[in-house]
C-alpha positions as CSV (number, residue, x, y, z in Angstrom):
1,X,-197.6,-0.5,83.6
2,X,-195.6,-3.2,81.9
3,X,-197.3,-5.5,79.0
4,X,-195.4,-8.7,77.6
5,X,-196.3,-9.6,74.7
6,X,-194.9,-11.6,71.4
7,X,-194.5,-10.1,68.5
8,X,-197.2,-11.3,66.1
9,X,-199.5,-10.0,68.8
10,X,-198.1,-7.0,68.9
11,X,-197.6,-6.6,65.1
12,X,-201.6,-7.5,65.1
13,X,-201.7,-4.5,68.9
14,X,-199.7,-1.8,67.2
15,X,-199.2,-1.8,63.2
16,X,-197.3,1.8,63.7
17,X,-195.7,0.2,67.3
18,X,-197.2,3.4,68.9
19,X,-200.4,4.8,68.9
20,X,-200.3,8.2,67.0
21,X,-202.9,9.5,69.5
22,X,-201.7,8.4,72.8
23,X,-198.3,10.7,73.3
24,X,-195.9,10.0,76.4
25,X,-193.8,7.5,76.9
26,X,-193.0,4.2,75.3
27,X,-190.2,1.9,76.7
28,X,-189.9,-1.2,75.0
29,X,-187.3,-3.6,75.9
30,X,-186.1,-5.6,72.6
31,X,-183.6,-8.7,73.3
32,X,-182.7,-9.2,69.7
33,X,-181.8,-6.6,67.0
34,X,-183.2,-8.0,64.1
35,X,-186.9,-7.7,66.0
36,X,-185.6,-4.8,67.0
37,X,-185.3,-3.1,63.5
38,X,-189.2,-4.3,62.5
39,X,-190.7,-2.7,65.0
40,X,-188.4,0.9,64.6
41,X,-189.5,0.5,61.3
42,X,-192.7,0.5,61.6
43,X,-192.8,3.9,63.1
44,X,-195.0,6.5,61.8
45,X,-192.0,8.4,60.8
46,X,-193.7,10.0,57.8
47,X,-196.4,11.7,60.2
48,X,-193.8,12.6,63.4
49,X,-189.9,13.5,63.0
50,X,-187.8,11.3,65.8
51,X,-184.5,13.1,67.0
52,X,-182.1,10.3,67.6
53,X,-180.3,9.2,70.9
54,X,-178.0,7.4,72.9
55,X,-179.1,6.6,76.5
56,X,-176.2,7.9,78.0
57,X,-177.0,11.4,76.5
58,X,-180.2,11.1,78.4
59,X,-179.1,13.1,81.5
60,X,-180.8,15.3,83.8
61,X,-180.0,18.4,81.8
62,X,-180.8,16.5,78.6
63,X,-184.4,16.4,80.3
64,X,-184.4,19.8,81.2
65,X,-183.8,21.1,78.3
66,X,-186.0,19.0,75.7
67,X,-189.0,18.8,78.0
68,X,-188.8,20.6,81.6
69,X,-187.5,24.3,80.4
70,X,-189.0,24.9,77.2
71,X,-189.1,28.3,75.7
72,X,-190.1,29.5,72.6
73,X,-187.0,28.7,70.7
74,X,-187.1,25.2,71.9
75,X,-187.2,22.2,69.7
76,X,-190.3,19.6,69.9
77,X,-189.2,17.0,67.8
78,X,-190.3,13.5,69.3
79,X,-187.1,12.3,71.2
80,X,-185.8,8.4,70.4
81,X,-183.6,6.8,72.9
82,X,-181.5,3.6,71.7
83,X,-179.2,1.4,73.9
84,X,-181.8,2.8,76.8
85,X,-180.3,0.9,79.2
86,X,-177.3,3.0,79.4
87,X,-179.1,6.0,80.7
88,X,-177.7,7.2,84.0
89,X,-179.4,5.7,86.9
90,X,-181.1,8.8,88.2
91,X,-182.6,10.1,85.1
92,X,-185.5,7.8,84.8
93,X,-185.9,8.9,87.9
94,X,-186.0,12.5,87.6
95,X,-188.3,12.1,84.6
96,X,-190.9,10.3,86.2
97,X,-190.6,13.1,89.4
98,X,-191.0,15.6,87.0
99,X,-194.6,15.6,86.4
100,X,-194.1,16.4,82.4
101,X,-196.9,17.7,80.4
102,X,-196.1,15.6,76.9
103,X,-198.6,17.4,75.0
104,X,-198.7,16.2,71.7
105,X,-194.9,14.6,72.0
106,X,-193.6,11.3,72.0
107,X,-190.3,10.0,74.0
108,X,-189.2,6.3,72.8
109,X,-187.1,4.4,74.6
110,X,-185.6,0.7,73.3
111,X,-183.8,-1.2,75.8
112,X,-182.1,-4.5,74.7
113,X,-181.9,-5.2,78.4
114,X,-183.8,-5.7,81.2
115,X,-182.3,-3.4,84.0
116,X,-183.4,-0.8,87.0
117,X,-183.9,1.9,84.8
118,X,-186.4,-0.5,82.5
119,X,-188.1,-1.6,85.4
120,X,-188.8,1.8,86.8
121,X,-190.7,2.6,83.9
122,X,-192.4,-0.4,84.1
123,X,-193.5,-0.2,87.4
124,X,-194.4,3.6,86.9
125,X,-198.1,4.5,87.8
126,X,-198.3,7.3,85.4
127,X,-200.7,7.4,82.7
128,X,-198.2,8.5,80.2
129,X,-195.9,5.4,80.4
130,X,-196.4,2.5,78.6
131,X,-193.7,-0.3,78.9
132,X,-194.0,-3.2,76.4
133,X,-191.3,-6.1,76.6
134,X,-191.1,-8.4,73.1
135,X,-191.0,-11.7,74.2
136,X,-189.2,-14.0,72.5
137,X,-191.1,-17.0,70.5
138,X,-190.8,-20.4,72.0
139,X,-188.6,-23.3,70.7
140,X,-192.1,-24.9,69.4
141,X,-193.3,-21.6,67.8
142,X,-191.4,-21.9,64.5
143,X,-194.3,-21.9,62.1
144,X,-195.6,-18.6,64.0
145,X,-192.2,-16.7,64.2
146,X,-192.0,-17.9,59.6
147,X,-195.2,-16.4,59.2
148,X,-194.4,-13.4,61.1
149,X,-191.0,-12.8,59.1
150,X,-192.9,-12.8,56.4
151,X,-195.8,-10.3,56.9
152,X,-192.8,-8.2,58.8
153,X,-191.4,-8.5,55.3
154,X,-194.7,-7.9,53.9
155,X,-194.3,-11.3,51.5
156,X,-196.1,-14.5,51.4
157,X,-194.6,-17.8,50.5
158,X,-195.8,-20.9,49.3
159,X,-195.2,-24.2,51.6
160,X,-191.8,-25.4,49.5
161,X,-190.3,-22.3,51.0
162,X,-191.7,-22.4,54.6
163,X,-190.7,-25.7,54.4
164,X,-187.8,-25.2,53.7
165,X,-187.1,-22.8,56.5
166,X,-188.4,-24.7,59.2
167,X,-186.7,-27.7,58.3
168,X,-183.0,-26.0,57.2
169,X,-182.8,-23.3,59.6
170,X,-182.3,-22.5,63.0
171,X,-185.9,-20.7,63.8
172,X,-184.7,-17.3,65.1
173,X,-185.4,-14.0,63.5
174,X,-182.2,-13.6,61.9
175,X,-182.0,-17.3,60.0
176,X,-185.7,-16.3,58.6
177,X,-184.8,-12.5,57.1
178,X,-182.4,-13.7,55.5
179,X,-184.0,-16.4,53.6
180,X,-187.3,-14.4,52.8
181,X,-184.3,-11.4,51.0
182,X,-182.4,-13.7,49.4
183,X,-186.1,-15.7,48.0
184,X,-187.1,-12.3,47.0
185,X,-183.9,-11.3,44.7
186,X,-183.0,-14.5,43.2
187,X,-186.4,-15.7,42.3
188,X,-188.7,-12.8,41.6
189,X,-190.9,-14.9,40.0
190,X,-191.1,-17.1,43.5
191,X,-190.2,-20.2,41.4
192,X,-187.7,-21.7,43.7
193,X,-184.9,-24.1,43.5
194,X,-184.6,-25.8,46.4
195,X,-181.5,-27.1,44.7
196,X,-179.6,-24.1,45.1
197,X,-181.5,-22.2,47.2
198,X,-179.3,-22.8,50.7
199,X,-175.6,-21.7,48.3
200,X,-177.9,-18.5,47.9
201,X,-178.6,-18.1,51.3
202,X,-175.0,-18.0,52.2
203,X,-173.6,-16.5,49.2
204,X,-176.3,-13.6,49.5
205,X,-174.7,-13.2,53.3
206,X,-171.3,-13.2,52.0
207,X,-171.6,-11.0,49.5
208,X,-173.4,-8.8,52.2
209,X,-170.2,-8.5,54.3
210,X,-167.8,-8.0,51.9
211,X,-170.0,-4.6,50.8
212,X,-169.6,-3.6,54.7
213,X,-165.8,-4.1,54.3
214,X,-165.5,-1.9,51.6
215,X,-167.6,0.6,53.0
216,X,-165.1,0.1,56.1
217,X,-162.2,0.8,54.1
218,X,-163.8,3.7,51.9
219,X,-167.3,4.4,51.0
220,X,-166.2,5.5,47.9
221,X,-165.5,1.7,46.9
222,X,-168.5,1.0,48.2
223,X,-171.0,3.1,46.3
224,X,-168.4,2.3,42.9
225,X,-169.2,-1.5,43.4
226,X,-173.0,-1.2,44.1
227,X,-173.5,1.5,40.8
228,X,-171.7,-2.0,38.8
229,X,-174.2,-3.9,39.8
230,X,-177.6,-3.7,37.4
231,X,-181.1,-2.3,39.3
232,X,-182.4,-4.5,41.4
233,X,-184.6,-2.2,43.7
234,X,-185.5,-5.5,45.8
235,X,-181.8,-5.9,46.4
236,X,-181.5,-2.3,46.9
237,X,-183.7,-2.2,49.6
238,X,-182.4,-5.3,51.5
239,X,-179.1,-3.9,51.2
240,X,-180.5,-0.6,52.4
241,X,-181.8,-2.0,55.4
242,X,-179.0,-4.2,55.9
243,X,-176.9,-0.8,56.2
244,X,-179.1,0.6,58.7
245,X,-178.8,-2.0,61.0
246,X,-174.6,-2.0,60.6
247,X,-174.6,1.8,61.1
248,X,-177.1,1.7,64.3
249,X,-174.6,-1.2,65.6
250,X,-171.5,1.3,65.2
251,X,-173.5,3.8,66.7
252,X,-174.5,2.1,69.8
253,X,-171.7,-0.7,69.9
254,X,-172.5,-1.5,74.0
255,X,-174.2,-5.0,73.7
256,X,-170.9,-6.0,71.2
257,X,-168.6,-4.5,74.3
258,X,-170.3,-7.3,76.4
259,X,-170.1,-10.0,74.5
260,X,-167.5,-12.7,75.9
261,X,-166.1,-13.6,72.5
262,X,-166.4,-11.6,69.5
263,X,-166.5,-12.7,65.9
264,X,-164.8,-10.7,63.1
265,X,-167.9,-9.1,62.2
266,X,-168.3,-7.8,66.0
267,X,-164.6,-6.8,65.5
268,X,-165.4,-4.5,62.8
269,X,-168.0,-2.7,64.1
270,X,-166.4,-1.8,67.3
271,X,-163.2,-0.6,65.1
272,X,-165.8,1.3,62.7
273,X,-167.4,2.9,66.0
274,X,-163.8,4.7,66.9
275,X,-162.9,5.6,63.5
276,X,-166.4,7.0,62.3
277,X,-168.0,10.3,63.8
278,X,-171.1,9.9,65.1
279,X,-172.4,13.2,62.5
280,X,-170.8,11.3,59.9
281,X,-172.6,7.7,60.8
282,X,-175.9,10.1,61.1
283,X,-175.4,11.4,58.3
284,X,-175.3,7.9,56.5
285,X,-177.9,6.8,58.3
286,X,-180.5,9.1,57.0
287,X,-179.1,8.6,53.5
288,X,-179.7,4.8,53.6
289,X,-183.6,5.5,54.8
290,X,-183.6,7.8,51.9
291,X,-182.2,5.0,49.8
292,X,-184.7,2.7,51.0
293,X,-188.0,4.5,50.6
294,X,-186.6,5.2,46.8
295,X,-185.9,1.6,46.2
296,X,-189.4,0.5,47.5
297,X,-191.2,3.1,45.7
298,X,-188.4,2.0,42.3
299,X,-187.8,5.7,42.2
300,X,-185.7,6.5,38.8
301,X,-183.3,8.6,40.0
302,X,-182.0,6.4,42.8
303,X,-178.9,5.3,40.7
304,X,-178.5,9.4,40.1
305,X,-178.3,9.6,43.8
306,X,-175.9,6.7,44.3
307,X,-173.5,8.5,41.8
308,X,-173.8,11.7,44.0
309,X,-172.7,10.4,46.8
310,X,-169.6,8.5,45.1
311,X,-168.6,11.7,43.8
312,X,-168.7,13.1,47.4
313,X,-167.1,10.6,49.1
């Protein structure tokens, strides 16, 4: 059964975006990556481990062996499917035929497009499926979609800033993120200068990108350059984040295949997608959540783990 809902109501519906005691299915279809990333971080990840995905790995033997033919030796990690929408059209299919007992199992799936394969799920009579599509906030929602940024973001701002965004930017998720990091780093005491705030804004995005180009070239340079920078676990953590987001894009590069015209950010990440092997992108990937949840919790030794991984690179 399909649910549309937007996403302050669904913040408000699902704090964890599942229900850690209702296992099965959840298919969510996600048009925008930046929502995309709050609600996959929210996941209870500390109480369930996710195996990660692709939805063209999601074939008919991929569903017998994670969920049809189990034996003892079998793994039961909860199975995440990104990019759902390139699963193979007769898997959804199959899985819903297949009368599987979840148990005490979860199986994600985020689409970023509405397709057959979506709409079978959300069609599907089974108790086990739930189908949630994000809607997206209307052109005279602005003030909603500021004030969910920031509880996504888990800040609150005075008006001078929310002002400021509603009146400076265009209202979509991305324009909004950005402002609330960039608030956060270069005015911890949330003092702000409207004066130079917008520079920020852009030079906080430039600087950004030219990180991602280094790690591009080597991530040796990259780590060197972040370990000259002094501790700044706010920054740390937006940068973190920022990573995540870049890696899952060279993971899963099909919506930047279909775009018409691609800028020379989209350029990157689709030559970063043939270079990089997908162990080594995992590999990063986990190390940036790790790099994360130190800089939120100002672990001590995160700069120790920083100079690890230059030394290894």
């Amino acid at each position: 059964m399909l649910s549309k809902i937007l996403p302050w109501d669904f913040l408000q519906k699902y704090p964890k975006t599942i229900d850690p005691k209702q296992f099965g299915i959840y298919s969510f279809l996600i048009d925008d990556a930046y929502l995309e990333r709050v609600i996959l971080d929210r996941l209870p990840r500390g109480d369930f481990k996710f195996s990660l995905y692709s939805g063209n790995e999601f074939t008919r033997d991929f569903i017998e062996e994670h969920f049809v033919n189990l034996s003892f030796f079998s793994e039961s990690d909860h199975i995440l499917i990104m990019n759902a929408e390139t699963i193979p059209a007769a898997s959804i299919e199959f899985l819903l035929e297949s009368q599987i007992d979840f148990g005490e199992r979860f199986l994600l799936f985020f689409f970023t497009k509405n397709n057959k394969q979506f709409g079978e799920l959300a069609k599907s009579k089974n108790t086990n499926v739930n189908a949630i599509e994000l809607e997206m906030p209307r052109f005279w929602e602005g003030a909603k979609l500021w004030q969910f940024a920031q509880k996504a973001r888990e800040v609150s701002f005075d008006g001078v800033v929310a002002r400021f965004a509603l009146e400076n930017l265009e209202h979509n998720f991305e324009s909004f993120f950005w402002l609330i990091d960039t608030v956060k780093i270069n005015f911890p005491n949330s003092v702000v200068d409207l004066k130079v705030l917008q520079d920020l804004v852009k030079k906080e995005r430039w600087d950004f990108f030219e990180l991602i180009d280094l790690f591009n070239r080597n991530p040796k340079l990259f780590f060197d350059e972040i370990l000259k920078k002094e501790m700044d676990y706010d920054w740390m953590r937006t940068m973190s984040a920022f990573m995540q987001t870049h890696l899952i894009k060279i993971l899963f590069p099909e919506d930047i295949k279909a775009k018409g015209k691609l800028s020379k950010y989209d350029q990157s990440v689709l030559d970063m997608s043939e270079k990089l092997n997908r162990e080594m992108v995992h590999y990063y990937l986990a190390f940036f959540s790790e790099l994360e949840i130190m800089s939120k919790s100002s672990d001590v030794f995160l700069v120790d783990r920083l100079r690890l991984e230059s030394q290894k690179t």
